[in-house]
C-alpha positions as a Python dict, from the first residue, in 0.01 Angstrom:
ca = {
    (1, 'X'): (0, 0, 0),
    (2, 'X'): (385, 25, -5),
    (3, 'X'): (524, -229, -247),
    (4, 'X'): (827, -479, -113),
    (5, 'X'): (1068, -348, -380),
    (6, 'X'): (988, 22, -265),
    (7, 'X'): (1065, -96, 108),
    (8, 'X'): (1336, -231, 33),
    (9, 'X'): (1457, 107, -204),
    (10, 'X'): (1382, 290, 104),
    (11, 'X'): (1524, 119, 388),
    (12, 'X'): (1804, 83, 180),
    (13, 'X'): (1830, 490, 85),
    (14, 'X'): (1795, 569, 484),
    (15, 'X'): (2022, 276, 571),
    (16, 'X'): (1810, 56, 780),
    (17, 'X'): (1770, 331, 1032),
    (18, 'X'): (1560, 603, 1140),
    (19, 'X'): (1531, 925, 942),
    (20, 'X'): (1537, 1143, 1269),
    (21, 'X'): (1708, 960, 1559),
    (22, 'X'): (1938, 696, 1393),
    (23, 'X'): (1763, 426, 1572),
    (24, 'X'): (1760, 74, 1384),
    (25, 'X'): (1487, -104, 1614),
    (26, 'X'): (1124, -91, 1533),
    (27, 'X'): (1159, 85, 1260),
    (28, 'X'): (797, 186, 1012),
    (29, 'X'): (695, 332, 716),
    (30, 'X'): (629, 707, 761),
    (31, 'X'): (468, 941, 466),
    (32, 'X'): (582, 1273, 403),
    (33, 'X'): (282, 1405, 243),
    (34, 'X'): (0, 1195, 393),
    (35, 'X'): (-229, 985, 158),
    (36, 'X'): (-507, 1153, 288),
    (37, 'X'): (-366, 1504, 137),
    (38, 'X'): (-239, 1324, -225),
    (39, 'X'): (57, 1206, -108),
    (40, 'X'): (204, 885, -264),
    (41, 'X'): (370, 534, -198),
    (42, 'X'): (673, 647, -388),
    (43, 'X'): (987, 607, -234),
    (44, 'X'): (1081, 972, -247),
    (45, 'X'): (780, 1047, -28),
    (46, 'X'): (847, 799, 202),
    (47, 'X'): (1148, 793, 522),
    (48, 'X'): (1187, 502, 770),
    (49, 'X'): (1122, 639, 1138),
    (50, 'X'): (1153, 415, 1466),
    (51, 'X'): (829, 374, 1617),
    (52, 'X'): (920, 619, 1890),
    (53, 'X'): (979, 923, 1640),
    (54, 'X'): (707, 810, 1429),
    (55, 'X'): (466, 846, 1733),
    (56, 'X'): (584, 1190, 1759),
    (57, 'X'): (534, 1276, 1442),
    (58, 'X'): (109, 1169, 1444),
    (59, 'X'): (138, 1356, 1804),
    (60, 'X'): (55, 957, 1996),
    (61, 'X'): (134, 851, 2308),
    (62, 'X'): (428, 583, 2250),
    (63, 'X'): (479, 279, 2525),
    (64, 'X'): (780, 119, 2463),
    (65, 'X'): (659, -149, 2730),
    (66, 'X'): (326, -243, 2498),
    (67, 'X'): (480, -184, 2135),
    (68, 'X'): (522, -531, 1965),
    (69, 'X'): (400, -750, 2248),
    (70, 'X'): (158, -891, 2112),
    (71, 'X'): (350, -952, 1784),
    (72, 'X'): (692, -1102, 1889),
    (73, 'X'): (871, -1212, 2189),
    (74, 'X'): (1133, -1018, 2362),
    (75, 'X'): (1458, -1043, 2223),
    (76, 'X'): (1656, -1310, 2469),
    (77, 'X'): (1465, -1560, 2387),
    (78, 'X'): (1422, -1521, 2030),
    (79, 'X'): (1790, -1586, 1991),
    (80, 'X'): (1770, -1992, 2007),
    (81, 'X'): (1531, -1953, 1803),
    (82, 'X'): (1672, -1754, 1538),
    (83, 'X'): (1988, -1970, 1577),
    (84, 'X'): (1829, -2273, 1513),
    (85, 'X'): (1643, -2098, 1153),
    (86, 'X'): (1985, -1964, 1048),
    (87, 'X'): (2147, -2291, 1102),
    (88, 'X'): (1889, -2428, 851),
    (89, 'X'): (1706, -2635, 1140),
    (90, 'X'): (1385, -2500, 1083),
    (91, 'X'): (1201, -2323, 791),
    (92, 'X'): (1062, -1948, 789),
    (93, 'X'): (707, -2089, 854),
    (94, 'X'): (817, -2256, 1219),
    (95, 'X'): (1017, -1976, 1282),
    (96, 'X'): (725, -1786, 1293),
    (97, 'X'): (511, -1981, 1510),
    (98, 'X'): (772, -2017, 1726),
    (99, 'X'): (864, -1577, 1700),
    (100, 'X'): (460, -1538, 1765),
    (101, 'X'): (461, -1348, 1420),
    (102, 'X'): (161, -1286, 1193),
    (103, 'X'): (147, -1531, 940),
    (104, 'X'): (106, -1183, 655),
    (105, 'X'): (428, -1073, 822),
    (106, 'X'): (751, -1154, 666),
    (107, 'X'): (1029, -1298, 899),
    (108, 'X'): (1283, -1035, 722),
    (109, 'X'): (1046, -781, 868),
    (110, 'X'): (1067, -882, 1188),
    (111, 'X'): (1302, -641, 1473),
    (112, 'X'): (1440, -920, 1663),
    (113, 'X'): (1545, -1057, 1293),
    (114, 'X'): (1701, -773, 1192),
    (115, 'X'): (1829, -723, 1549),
    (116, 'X'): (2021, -1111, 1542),
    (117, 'X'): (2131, -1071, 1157),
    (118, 'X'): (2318, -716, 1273),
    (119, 'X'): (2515, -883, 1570),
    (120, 'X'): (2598, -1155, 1387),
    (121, 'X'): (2711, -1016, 1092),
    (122, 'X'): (2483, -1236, 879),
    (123, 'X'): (2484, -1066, 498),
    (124, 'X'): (2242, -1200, 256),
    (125, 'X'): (2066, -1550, 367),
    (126, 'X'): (1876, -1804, 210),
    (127, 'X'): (1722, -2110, 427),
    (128, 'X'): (1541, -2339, 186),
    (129, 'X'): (1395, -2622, 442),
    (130, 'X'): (1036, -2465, 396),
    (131, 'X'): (1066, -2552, -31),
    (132, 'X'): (1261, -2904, 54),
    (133, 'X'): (958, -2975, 343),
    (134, 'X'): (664, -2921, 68),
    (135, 'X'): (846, -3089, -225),
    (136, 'X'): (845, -3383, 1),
    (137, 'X'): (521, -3331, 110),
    (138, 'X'): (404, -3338, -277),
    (139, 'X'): (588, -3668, -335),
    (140, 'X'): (474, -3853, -93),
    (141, 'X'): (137, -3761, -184),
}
């Protein structure tokens, strides 16, 4: 299993965009050399690949009308939605709900995060109302 602080050394290596095409939408985890053969979750064997290319690659048949359905909602309207987290209205965990995300995935991992944070121009965020929603949880306990 890739660790977060070798994702992030990668995706920050290939610039948040696929190795092959340049794409910066759906974007995966692709090793070089697989596991299977040795290979290794080091970032040097690793490269970011859209989920197009990476279909390719493993020689799959890639619907761009099924991939991430059932995982997130289409773009348009995650955008309130995403407004309303950035503005600090809601915490990561609503977000989520609301995004139809696994609650294992992270929101940062999300495409239609990524996707609003790049239009925007949004640089390095922090939205704290999920830690100020379970301290007062705690104290009223």
């Amino acid at each position: 299993m890739i660790s977060k602080s070798t994702k992030r050394k990668i995706v920050k290596v290939w610039h948040d965009e696929c190795a092959i095409c340049g794409s910066r939408d759906f974007l995966e985890f692709h090793h070089i050399i697989p596991k299977s053969s040795g290979g290794s979750d080091d970032y040097d064997n690793i490269i970011l690949l859209c989920a197009c290319c990476h279909s390719g690659i493993h020689e799959r048949a890639y619907n761009a009308q099924k991939y991430h359905k059932r995982t997130s909602i289409e773009y348009e309207l995650a955008i309130p939605i995403l407004k309303a987290y950035f503005a600090k209205e809601m915490g990561a965990k609503e977000a989520k709900e609301k995004l139809n995300l696994s609650s294992k995935t992270h929101l940062s991992e999300s495409s239609v995060y990524k996707r609003y944070k790049r239009e925007h121009n949004i640089g390095k965020f922090y939205n704290n109302v999920d830690l100020v929603n379970s301290k007062r949880r705690t104290q009223n306990v």
